[in-house]
C-alpha positions as CSV (number, residue, x, y, z in Angstrom):
1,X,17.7,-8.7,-51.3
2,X,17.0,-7.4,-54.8
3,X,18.6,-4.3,-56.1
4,X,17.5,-1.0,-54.5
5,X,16.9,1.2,-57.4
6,X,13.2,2.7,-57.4
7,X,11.6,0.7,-59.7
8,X,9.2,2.1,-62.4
9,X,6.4,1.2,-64.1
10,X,6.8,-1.6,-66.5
11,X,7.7,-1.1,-70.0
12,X,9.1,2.4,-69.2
13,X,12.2,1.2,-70.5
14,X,13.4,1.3,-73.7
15,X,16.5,-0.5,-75.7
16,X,17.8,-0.5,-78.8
17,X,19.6,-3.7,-78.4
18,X,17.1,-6.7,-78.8
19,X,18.3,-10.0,-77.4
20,X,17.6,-13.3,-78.8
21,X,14.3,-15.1,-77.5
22,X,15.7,-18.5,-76.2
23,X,14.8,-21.9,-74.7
24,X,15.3,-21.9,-70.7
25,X,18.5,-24.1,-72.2
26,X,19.8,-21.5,-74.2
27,X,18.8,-22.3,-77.5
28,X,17.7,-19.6,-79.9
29,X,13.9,-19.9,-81.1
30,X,13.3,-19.2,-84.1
31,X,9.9,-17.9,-84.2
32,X,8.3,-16.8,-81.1
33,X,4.6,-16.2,-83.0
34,X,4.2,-19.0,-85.5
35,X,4.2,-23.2,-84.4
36,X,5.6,-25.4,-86.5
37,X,2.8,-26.9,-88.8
38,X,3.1,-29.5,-91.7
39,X,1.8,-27.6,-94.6
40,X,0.5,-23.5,-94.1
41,X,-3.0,-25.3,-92.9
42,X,-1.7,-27.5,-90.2
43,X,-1.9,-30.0,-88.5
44,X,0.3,-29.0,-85.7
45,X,3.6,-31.1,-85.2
46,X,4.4,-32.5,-81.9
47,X,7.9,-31.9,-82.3
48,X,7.8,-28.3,-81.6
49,X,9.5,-28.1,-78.5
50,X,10.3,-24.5,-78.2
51,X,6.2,-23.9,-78.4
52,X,5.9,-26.8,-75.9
53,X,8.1,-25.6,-73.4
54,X,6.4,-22.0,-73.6
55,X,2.8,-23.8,-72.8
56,X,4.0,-25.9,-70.6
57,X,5.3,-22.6,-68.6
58,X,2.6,-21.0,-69.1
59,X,0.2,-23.9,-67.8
60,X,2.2,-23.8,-64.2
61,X,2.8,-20.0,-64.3
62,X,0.1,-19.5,-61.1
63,X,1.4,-20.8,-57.9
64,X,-1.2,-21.5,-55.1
65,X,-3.1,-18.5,-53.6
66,X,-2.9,-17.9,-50.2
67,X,-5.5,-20.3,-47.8
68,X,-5.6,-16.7,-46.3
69,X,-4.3,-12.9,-47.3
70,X,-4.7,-14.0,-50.7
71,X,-4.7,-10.7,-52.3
72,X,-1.5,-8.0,-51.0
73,X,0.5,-5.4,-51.9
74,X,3.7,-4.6,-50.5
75,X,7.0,-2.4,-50.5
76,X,10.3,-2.4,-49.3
77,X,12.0,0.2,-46.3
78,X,13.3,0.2,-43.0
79,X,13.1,0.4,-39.3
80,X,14.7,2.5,-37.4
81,X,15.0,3.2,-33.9
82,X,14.3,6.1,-32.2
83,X,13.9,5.2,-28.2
84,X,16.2,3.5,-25.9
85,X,14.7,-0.2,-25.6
86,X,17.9,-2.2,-24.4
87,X,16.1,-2.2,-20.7
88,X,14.1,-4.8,-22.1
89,X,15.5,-6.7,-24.9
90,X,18.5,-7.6,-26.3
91,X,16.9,-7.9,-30.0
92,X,20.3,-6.8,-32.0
93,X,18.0,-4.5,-33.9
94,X,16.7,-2.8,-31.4
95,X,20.4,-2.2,-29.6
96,X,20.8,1.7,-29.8
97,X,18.8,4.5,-31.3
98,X,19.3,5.7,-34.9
99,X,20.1,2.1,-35.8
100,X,18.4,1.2,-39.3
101,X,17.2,-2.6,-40.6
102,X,16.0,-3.2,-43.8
103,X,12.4,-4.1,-44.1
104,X,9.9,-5.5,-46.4
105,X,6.2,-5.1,-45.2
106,X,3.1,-6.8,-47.2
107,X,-0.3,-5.7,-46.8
108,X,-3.6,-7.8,-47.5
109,X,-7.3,-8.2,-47.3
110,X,-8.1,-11.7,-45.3
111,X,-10.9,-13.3,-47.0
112,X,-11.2,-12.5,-50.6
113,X,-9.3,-14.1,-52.8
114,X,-6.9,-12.3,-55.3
115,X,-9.6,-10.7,-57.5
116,X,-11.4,-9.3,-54.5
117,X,-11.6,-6.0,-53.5
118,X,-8.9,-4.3,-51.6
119,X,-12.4,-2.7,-49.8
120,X,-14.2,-5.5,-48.6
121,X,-15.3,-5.3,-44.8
122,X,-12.2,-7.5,-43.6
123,X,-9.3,-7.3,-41.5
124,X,-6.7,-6.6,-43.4
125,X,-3.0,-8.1,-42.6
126,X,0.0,-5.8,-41.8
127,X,2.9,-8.0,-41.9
128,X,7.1,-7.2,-41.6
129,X,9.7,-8.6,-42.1
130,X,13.2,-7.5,-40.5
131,X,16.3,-8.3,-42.3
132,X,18.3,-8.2,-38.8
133,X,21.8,-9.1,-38.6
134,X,20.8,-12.4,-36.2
135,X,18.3,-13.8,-39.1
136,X,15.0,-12.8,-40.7
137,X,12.2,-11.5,-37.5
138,X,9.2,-12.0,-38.9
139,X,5.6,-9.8,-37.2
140,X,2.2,-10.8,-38.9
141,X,-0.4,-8.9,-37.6
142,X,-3.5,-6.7,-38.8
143,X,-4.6,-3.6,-38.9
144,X,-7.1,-4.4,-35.6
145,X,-5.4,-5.0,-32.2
146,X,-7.7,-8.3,-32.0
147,X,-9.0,-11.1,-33.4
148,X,-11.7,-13.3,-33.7
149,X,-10.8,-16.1,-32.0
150,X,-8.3,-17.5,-29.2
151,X,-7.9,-21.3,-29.6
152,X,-5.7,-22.6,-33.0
153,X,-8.2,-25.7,-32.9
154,X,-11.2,-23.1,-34.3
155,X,-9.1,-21.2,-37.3
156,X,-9.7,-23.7,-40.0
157,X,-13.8,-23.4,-39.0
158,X,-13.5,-19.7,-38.8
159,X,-11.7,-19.3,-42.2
160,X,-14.0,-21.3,-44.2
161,X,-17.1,-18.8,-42.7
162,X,-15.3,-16.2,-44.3
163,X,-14.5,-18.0,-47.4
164,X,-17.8,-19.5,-50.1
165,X,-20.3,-22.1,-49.5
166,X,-19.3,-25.5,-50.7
167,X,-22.3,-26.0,-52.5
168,X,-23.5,-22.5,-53.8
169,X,-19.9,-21.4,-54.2
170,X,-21.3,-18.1,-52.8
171,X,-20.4,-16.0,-50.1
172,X,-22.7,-16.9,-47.2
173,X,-23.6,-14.5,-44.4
174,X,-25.7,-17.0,-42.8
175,X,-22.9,-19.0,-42.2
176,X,-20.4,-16.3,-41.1
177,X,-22.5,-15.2,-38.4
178,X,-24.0,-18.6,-36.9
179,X,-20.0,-19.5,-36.1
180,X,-19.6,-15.9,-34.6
181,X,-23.2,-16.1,-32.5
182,X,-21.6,-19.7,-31.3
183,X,-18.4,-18.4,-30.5
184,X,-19.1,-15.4,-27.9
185,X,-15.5,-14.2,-27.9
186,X,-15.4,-13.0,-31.1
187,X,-17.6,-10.1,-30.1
188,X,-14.6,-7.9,-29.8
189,X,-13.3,-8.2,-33.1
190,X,-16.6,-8.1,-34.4
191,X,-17.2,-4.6,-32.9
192,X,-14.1,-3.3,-34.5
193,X,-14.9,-5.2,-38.0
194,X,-18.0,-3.3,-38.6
195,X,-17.1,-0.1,-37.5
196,X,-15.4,2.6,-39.5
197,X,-11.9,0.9,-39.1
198,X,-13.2,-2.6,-41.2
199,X,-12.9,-0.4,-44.1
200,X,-9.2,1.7,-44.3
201,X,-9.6,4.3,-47.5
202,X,-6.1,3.4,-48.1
203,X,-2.6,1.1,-46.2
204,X,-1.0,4.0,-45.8
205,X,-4.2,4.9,-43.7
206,X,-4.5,2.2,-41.2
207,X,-2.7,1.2,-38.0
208,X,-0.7,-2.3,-37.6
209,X,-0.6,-4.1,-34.6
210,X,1.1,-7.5,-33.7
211,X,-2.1,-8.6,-32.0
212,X,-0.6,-11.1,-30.0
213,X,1.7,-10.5,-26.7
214,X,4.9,-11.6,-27.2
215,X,8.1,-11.4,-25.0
216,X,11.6,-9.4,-24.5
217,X,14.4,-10.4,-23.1
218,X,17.2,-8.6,-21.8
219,X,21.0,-9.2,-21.8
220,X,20.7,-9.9,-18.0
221,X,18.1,-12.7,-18.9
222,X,15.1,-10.5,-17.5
223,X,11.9,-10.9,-19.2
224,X,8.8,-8.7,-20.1
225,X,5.7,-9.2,-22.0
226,X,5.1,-7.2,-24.7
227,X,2.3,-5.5,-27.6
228,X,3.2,-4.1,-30.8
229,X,1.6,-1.0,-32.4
230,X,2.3,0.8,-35.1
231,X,0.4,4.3,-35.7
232,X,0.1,5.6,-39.1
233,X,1.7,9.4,-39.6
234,X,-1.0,9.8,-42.2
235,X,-3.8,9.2,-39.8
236,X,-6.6,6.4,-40.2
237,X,-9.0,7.3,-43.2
238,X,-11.6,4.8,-43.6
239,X,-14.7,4.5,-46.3
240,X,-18.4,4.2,-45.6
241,X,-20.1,0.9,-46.7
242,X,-21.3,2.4,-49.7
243,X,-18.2,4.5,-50.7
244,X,-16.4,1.1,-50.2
245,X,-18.5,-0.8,-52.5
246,X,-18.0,2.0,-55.2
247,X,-14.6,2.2,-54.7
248,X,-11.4,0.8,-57.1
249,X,-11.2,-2.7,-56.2
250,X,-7.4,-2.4,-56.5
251,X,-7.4,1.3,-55.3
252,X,-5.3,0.2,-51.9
253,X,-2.6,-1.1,-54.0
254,X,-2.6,1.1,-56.3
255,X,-2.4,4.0,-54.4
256,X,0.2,2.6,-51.8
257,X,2.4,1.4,-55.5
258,X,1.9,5.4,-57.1
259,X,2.2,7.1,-54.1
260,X,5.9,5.3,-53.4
261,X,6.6,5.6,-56.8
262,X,6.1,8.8,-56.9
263,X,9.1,9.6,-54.6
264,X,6.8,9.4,-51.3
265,X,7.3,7.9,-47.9
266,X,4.3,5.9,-46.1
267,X,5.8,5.9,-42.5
268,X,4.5,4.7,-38.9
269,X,5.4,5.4,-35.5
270,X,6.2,2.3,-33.5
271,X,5.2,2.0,-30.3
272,X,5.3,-1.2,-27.6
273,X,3.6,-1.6,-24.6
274,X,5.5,-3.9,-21.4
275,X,4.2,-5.7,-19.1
276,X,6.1,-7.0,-16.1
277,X,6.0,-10.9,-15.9
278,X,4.4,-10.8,-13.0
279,X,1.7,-9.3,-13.8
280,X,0.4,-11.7,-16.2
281,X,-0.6,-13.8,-13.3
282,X,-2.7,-10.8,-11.9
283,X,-4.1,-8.9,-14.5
284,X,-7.5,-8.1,-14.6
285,X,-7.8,-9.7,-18.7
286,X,-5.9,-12.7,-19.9
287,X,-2.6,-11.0,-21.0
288,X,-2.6,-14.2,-24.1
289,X,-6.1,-13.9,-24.8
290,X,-5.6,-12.4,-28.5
291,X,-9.7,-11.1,-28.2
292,X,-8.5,-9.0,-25.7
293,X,-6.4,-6.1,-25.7
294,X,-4.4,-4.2,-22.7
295,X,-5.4,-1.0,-21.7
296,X,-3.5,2.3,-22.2
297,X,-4.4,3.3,-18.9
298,X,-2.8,-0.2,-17.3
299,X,0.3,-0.3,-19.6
300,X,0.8,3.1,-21.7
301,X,2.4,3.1,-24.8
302,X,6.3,3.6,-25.0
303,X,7.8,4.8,-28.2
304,X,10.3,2.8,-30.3
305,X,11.0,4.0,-33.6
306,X,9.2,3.9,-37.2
307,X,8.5,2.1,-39.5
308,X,9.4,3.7,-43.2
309,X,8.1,2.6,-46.7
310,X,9.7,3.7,-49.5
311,X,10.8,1.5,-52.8
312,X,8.3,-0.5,-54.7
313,X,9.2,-3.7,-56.1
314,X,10.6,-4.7,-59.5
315,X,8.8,-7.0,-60.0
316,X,5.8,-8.3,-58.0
317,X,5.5,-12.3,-58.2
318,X,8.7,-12.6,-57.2
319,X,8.8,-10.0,-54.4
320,X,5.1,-9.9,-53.0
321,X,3.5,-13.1,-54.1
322,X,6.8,-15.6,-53.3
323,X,7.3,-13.3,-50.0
324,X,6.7,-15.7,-47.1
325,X,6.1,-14.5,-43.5
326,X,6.0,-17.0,-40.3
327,X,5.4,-15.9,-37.1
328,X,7.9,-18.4,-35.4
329,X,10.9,-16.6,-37.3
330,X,12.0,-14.8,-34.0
331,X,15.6,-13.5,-32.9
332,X,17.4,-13.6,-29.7
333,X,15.5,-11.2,-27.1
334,X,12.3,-11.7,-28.6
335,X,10.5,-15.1,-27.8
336,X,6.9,-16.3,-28.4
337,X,4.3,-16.0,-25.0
338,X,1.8,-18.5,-24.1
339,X,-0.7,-17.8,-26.1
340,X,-2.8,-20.6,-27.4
341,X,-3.2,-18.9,-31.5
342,X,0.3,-17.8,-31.4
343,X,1.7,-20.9,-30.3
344,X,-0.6,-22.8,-33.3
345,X,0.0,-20.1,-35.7
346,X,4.4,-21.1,-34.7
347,X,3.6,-24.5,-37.0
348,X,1.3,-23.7,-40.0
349,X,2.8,-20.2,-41.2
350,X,5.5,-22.3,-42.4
351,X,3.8,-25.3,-43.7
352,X,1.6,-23.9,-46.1
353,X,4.7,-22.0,-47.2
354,X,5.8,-25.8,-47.8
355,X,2.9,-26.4,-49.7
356,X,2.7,-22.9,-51.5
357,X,6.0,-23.3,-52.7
358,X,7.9,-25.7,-51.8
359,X,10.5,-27.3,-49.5
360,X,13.0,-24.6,-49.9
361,X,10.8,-21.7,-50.1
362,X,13.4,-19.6,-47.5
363,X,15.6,-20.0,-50.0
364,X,14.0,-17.8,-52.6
365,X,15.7,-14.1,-52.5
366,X,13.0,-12.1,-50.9
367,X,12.9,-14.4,-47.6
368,X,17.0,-15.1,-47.6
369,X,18.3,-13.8,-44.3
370,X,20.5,-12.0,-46.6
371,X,22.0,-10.2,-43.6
372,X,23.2,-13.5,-42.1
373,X,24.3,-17.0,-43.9
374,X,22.3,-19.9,-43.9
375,X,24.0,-22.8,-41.8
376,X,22.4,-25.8,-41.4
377,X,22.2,-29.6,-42.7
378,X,19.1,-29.2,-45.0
379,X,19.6,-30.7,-48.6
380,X,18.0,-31.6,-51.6
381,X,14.4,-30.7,-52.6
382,X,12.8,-28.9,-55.6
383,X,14.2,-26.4,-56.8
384,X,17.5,-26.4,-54.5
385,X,19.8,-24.2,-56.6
386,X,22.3,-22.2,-54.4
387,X,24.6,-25.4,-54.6
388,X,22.7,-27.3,-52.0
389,X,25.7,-27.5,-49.8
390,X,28.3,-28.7,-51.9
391,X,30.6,-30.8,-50.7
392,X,30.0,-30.3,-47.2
393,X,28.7,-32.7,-44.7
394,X,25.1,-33.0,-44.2
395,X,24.5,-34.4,-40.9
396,X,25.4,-33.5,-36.8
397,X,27.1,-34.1,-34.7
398,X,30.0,-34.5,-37.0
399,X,34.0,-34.6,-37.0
400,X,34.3,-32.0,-39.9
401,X,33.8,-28.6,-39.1
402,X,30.4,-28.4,-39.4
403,X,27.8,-25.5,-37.6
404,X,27.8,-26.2,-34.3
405,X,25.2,-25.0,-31.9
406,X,25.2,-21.8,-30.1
407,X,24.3,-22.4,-26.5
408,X,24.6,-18.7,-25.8
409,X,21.1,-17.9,-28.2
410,X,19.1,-20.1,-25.9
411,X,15.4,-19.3,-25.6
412,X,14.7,-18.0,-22.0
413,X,13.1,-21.1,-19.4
414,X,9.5,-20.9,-19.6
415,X,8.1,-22.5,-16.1
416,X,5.1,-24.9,-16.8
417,X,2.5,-26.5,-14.3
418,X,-1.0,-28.3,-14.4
419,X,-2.1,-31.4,-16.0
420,X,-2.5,-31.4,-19.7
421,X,-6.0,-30.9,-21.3
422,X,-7.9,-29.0,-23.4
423,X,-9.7,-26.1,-22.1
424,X,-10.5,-22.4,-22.3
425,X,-9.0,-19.8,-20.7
426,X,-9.6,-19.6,-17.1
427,X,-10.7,-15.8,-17.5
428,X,-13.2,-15.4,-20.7
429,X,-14.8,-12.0,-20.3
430,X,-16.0,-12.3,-23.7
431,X,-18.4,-9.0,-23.6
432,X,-16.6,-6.6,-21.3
433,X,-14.1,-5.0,-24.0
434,X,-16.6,-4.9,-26.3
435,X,-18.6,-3.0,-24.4
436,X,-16.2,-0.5,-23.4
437,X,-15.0,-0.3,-26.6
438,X,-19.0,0.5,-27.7
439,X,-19.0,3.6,-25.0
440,X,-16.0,5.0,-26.7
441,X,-17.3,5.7,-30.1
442,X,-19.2,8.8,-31.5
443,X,-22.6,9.1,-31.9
444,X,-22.0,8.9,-35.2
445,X,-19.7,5.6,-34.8
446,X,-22.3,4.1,-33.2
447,X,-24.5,4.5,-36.0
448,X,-22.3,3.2,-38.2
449,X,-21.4,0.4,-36.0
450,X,-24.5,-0.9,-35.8
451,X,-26.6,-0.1,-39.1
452,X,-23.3,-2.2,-41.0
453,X,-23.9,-5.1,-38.7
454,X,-27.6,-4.6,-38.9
455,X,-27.3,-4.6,-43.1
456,X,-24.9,-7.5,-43.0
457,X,-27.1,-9.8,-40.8
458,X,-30.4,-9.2,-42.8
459,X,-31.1,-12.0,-44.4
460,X,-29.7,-14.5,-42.2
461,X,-31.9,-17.0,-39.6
462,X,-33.6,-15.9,-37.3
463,X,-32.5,-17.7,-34.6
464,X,-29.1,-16.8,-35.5
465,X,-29.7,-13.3,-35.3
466,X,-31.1,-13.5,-31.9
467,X,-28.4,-15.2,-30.6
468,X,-25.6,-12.8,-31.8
469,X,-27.8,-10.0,-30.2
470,X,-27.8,-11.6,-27.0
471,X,-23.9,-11.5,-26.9
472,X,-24.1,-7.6,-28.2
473,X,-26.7,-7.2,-25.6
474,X,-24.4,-8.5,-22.8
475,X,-21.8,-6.3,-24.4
476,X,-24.0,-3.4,-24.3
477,X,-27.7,-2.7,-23.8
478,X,-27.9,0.2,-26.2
479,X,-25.4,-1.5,-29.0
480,X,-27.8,-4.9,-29.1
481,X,-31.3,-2.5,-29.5
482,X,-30.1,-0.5,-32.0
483,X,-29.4,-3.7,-34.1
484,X,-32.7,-5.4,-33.1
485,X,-34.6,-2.6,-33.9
486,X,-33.6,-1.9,-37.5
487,X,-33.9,-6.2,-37.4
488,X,-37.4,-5.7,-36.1
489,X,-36.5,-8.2,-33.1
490,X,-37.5,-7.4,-29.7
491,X,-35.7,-7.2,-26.0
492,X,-38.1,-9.7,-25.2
493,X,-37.0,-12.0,-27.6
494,X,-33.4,-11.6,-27.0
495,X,-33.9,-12.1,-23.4
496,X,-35.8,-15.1,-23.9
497,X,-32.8,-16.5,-25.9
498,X,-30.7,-15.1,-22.9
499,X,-32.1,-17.2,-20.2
């Protein structure tokens, strides 16, 4: 992990001592502003291999963005635990209160790409990682408790709805919401997108949650399903449509970096909520549905510990953009559910880390389990540079000595039944949530609610808007009309699109 002295902003720093430029051999350069040239007028000369180096650097220096999250800011802190949680897991981080892990936590807009606005109406990602003694425990979540979608098969579809058209290279509304009004079960998330909470003033103003229900296991081999939540101790601030299109597009990261650097702590409670196993089989919702949450009044929320921010990086690429979360980095006593988007989310977190940058991306001092040693029988790739094993031997089973298995850090049994195939959920309920979710906000909410929808969905088809309202009519009566009417669409129309 890199050193832990608040950093400052750059070129704060002063030294009389000035180093010698070099090559990334070593060599001294001898001019770092003039290439060498035959003659005062040129031409250039090829054999300048100090300038060519620095281009050729230069030409590479912009690694791929993220498909996804493109555009984050993130600081360093800890965990620490302030509840008794050992009744349910036996997560070595989570073994007795007043126990502290290091942490690194990135947060991100979803869509834009890495000029965009921190403000854009967008779910934005609330990601940590736990440098626990048993290995790295990654959580990538958002700052909604939902999400649009509940089958792995539809996220490449989705993404590129929220990304620009292929031919105009324009963002396109039209075709955001015909994927949405074909895909009723994203009428949760959509009721939380466009209401006050799709635009958070600042990070330190927004909750996190893990979105997906995951699962503890105790020393005794017991097992409980679980939600994470994490409340801000600032409280959530959001902007208005227009204040957010006014706003500093980098004003999220800017204040999150100033207000740390200032000698600040951003800081959230952390909270789980535990189900028993056996009610998953019961439960009025699918407990892995991800567009559904559980309610407080079924499974309350227990407190755990928080969840402190308070050292800025020194230096961003390396820290921020080369950090690489994956939601299948998990450690003994917590273990992934059944959950259709978790279980695809388990494979391509880590290969478009692959791709981004490179086979040995885990390797890179931000994502080290620096806690814990690396043991294992990978080799060779780019940019392998922590001695790629040595000497040691790089297969198993061997004679030699080598890591052996632990048969003790065995994932608890999961018990499977029913023929394979490829189908929904057996309990859908696409509407109800959203619904009550609908009779919970303010008069005010509501108008916010639905005038954003209502100015997002303006200029799109017709038909399209009719058959979104149709879901936000089965939602709620009241939520659809107020839509329709600023559309100028009639019931009548949405009921015919109904039946």
């Amino acid at each position: 992990m890199p050193d832990k002295n608040n950093s400052k902003p750059t070129h704060s720093h002063k030294s009389k001592l000035h180093q010698t430029i070099s090559t990334n051999a070593g060599a001294p350069i001898p001019s770092n502003e003039h290439i060498l040239t035959a003659g005062e007028r040129g031409p250039v000369l090829l054999q300048d291999y100090f300038f060519l180096e620095k281009m050729a650097h230069f030409d590479r220096e912009r690694i791929p963005e993220r498909v996804v999250h493109a555009k984050g800011a993130g600081a360093y802190g800890y965990f620490e635990v302030t509840h008794d949680l050992t009744k349910y897991s036996k997560a070595d981080f989570l073994s007795k209160v007043g126990l502290k892990t290091d942490v690194i936590v990135r947060f991100s807009t979803v869509g834009g790409e890495k000029g965009s606005s921190d403000f854009e109406r967008d779910p934005r990602g609330f990601a940590i990682k736990f440098y626990t003694l048993e290995g790295n425990y990654d959580l990538v979540g958002n700052n909604l408790p939902v999400f649009f979608i509940r089958d792995p098969f539809k996220f490449p579809d989705m993404v590129h709805t929220h990304k620009r058209n292929p031919q105009s290279n324009l963002k396109d509304k039209n075709a955001f919401w015909d994927f949405n009004s074909l895909s009723p079960e994203t009428t949760h998330m959509l009721t939380m997108l466009f209401s006050d909470r799709g635009t958070p003033k600042s990070y330190r103003n927004m909750h996190g949650f893990g979105v997906h229900t995951f699962k503890f296991v105790n020393k005794k081999n017991e097992s409980h399903f679980l939600k994470w939540h994490f409340k801000s101790e600032a409280g959530i601030e959001t902007y208005t449509d227009s204040e957010a299109n006014l706003a500093d597009v980098d004003g999220a990261t800017r204040d999150l970096f100033e207000y740390i650097n200032k000698g600040e702590r951003a800081i959230w409670k952390a909270y789980v909520q535990i189900m028993p196993e056996k009610d998953a089989l019961t439960y009025k919702f699918n407990p892995f549905d991800p567009t559904k949450v559980w309610l407080y009044s079924d499974y309350p929320l227990l407190p755990v510990g928080k969840l402190v921010l308070d050292r800025n990086p020194n230096n961003f690429f390396q820290e921020i953009e080369q950090l690489a979360f994956s939601p299948a980095n998990f450690v003994p006593g917590i273990e992934a559910s059944p959950d259709k988007l978790l279980q695809g989310r388990l494979f391509s977190y880590t290969d478009t880390q692959r791709h981004r940058l490179g086979a040995n991306f885990a390797l890179i001092p931000v994502n080290c389990p620096y806690a814990k040693k690396i043991t294992n029988y990978q080799r060779d790739g780019a940019m392998r540079v922590d001695g790629n094993g040595g000497s040691s031997i790089n297969y198993s089973p061997n004679s030699y000595g080598g890591p052996r298995s632990n048969p003790l850090k065995l994932e608890q049994a999961i018990v499977l039944s029913g023929n394979s195939c490829r189908s929904e959920y057996p309990k859908k309920d696409d509407f109800v949530q959203a619904g009550l979710l609908y009779k919970l906000f303010s008069e005010t909410e509501k108008n916010n609610l639905t005038t954003n929808i209502a100015g997002h969905m303006k200029y799109i088809d017709k038909e399209i808007k009719v058959r979104q309202l149709g879901y936000f009519y089965q939602a709620d009566k009241d939520y659809a009309m107020r839509i329709a009417n600023i559309l100028g669409i009639s019931e009548k129309e949405i009921k015919a699109y109904m039946s």
